[in-house]
N, C-alpha and C positions, 0 to 999 in steps of 0.2 A: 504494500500500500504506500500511499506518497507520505511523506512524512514533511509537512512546511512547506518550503519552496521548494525542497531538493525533490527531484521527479523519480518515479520505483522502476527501477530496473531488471530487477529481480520478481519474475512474477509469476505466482503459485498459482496451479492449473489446480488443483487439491486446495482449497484455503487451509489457511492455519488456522479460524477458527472452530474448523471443521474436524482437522486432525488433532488437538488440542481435547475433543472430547473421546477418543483414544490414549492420550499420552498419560503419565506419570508428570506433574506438574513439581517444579524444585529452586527453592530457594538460591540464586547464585547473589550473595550481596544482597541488595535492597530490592532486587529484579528477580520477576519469581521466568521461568524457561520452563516450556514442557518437551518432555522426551517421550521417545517413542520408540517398540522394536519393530526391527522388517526382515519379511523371510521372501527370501529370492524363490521366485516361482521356476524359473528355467533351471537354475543349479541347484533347488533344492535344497537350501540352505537357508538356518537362522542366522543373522548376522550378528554374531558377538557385542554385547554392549548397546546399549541406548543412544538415537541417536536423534540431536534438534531438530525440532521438525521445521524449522525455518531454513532446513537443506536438504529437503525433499518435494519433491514433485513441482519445481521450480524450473523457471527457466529465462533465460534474458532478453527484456522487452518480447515478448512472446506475442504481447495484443497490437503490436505498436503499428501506426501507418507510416511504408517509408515513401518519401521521394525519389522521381531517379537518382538524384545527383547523392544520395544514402542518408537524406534528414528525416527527423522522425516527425510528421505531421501531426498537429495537435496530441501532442505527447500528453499521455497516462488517460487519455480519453474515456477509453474501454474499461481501464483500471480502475478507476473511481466510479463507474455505472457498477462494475461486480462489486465495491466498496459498498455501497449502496444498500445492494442488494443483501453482503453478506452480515452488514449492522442489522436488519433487520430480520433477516435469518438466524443469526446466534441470537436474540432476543425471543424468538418463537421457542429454540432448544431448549432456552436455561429455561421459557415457561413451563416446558413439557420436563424438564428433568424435575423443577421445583414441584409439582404437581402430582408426578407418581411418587413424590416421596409423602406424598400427602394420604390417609388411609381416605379421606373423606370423597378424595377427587380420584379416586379407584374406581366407584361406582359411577361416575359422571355420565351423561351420555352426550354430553356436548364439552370436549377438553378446548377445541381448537375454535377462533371465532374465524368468518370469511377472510377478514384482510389476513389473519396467520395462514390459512390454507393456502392464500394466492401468492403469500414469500415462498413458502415451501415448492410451492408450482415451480418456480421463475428461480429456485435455489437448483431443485432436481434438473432442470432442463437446461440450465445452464451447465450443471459438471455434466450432463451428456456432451456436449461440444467445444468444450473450449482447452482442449487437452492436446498435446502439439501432434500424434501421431492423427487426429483428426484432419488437423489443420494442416498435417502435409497431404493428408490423401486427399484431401480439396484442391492444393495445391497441385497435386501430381496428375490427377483428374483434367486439370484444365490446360494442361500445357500440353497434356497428350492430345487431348481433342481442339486444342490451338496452339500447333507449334511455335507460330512466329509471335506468341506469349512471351513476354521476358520472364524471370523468376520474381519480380519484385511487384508485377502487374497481375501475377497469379495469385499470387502471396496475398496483396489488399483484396484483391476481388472476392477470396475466400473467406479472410476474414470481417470484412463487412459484410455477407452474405450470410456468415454464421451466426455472428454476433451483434449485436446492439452498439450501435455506433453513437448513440446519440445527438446526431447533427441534423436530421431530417426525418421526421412521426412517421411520413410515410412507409420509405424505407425502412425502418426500421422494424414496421409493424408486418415485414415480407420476412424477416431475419430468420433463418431456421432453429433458435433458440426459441423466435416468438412464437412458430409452428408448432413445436416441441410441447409450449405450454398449452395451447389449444388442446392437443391431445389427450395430456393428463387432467385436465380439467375435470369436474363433474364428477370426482370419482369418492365413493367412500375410505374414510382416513380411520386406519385402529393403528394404534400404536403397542407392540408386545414389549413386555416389559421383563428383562430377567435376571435373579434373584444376585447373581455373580457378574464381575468384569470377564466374561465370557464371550461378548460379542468384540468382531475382528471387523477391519474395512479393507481397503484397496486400492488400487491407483486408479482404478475405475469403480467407481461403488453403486452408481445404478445399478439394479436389477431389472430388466425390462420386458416382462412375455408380450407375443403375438396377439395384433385382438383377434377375436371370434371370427369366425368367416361371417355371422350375419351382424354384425360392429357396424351399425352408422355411424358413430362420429368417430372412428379411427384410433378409438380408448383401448390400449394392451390391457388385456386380461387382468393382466396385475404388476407394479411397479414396489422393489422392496428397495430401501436406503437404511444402511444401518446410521441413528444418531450419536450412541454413544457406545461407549464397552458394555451400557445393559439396555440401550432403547433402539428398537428396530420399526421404522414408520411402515407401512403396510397401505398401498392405495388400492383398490378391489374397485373394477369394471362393475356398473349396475345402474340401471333402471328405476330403481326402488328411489323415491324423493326423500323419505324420511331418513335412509340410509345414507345420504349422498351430505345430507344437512346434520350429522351425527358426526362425533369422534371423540371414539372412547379407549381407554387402556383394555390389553387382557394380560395374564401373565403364560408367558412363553415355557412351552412345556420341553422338558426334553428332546424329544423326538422336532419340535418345532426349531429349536434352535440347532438340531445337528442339520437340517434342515437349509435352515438361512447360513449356516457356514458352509456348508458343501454349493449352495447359489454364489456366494460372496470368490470362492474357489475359483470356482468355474465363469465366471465373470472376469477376474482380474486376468492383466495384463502382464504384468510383469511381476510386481511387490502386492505383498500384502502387509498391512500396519495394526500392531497389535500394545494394549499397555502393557501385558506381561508376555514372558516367552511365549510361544506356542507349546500348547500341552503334547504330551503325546497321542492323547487320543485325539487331537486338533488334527496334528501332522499326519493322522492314519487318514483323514478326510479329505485332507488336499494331494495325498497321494493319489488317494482313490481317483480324486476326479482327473488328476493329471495323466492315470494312469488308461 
C-alpha cells in the first residue's frame, strides 16, 4: 500500500490483510509483524521456519500502467482502488471473527448486512484476477492473436481489462473483476466455523465450482474462501429469497473441514500458507490430491 507521498512498489497479489489472518502475529520492538509457514506444492516441502508475510505473494508495480518510453502512468492507481477495497474487507472479517466468538451471535440468522456481502463480493472476485500468472496469460493471449502487439501494449490492455482502473465508470463497469462480481452475487452466505487453527489458504484461495447446466444468471454452484485459521465463508447457488437475504454460522464438522482442505489443495498453485506447521495428517491430504 502507498505509504504518504512515497508510491508502493511492492504489491501483494494475496493482501496482507488477508494472510495476517493465517499468521502467528509477534512483537519485534514496538511493531507487532505476523508470520506465516509455507509448504511448496511442486517439491513437497514444508519450508523451515516462519516467514513475513510482507515477502510473499508480492511482486513489483504488478498493477502499474506503463508508457512506451517505460513511465509509470498514474502511479498506485489500481493500488489504492484494492486499498479501498481491502479496509473495508478486513472490517467485514474482524466483524465475523468478533461475532463467532460470541455464543449469542451462533444462533443468528442474519450475521452479515448487504453492504458487508457486497465487500466480500468485490474482495472474492478481485483475488480471482489480479495475481500475475493471470495477468500474463492475458498478456500472452493477446500478442499471440496480435503479433505486431508490443509487450507493454498487451501488458495495459490486460490489465485494465481485468481490473478496475478507476478513470472512466464506464469502462470500468466492463472490467472482468466487475463481471466476476455479477456472478457471485445473489448467493446464500454461511460461514463454518472450527473449533482449532486448522484451516490452511493458498496462493490462490478461491474455490470456484461450475454452475448448473440450467444456471440463468451464470452463479457457480458454490464458491468456498477460507477467512481465517478457523473461519471458512461458504456462498451456495439458490433460488430460495429468504436464503439469499440470510447469513449465519454453523460449526464445521470433521469430515467438512478434511473437506475444504483437500479443495484448498487442489486449488492452489504453487504454496500453501499455514499459522502452524502442517500436520501430518494435513500433509496425507495434499499428497492425496497431488497424487
Amino acid at each position: 500500500m502507498s505509504n504518504g507521498n512515497k508510491p508502493t512498489e511492492d504489491q501483494h497479489f494475496i493482501p496482507r490483510m488477508y494472510l495476517k489472518g493465517f499468521s502467528e502475529v509477534k512483537k519485534k520492538g514496538k511493531k507487532e509483524k505476523a508470520f506465516i509457514y509455507e509448504f511448496n506444492m511442486n517439491s513437497m516441502i514444508q519450508i523451515p521456519g516462519q516467514v513475513n508475510i510482507k515477502n510473499i505473494c508480492v511482486k513489483k508495480n504488478l498493477y502499474e500502467i506503463f508508457g512506451a518510453d517505460g513511465s509509470i502512468i498514474a502511479q498506485n492507481r489500481i493500488e489504492k482502488i484494492f486499498q479501498r477495497i481491502e479496509t473495508e474487507t478486513i472490517r467485514v472479517i474482524e466483524s465475523i471473527k468478533e461475532k463467532s466468538q460470541n455464543e449469542n451471535c451462533l444462533a443468528c440468522s442474519y450475521i452479515l448486512s448487504e453492504e458487508d456481502k457486497s465487500y466480500l463480493n468485490i474482495f472474492i472476485a478481485s483475488l480471482m484476477y489480479r495475481d500475475p500468472q493471470t495477468i500474463n496469460t492475458g498478456i500472452k493471449f493477446l500478442q499471440d492473436t496480435n503479433p505486431s502487439m508490443s509487450n507493454v501494449e498487451a501488458r495495459n490492455f490486460t490489465i485494465m481489462n481485468l481490473l478496475p482502473f478507476g478513470v472512466d465508470d464506464e469502462w470500468d463497469k466492463n472490467t472482468i473483476i466487475r463481471t466476476a462480481v455479477a456472478d457471485i452475487s445473489g448467493m446464500s452466505f454461511q460461514i463454518g466455523i472450527a473449533d482449532n487453527d486448522v484451516i490452511f489458504t493458498s496462493d490462490r484461495p478461491v474455490i470456484k465450482t461450475e454452475p448448473s447446466k440450467d444456471e440463468l444468471y451464470n452463479r457457480p454452484k458454490a464458491v468456498i474462501i477460507p477467512l481465517t485459521s478457523k473461519l471458512v465463508l461458504f456462498l451456495f447457488s439458490t433460488d430460495n429469497v429468504e436464503a439469499i437475504k440470510a447469513s449465519s454460522f454453523f460449526k464445521l464438522s470433521t469430515e467438512q473441514i478434511v473437506s475444504v482442505q483437500t479443495y484448498i489443495a487442489k486449488f492452489a498453485r504453487e504454496w500453501i500458507y499455514s499459522r502452524y506447521p502442517l500436520t501430518p495428517e494435513q500433509l496425507e491430504i495434499i499428497k492425496k490430491v497431488r497424487d
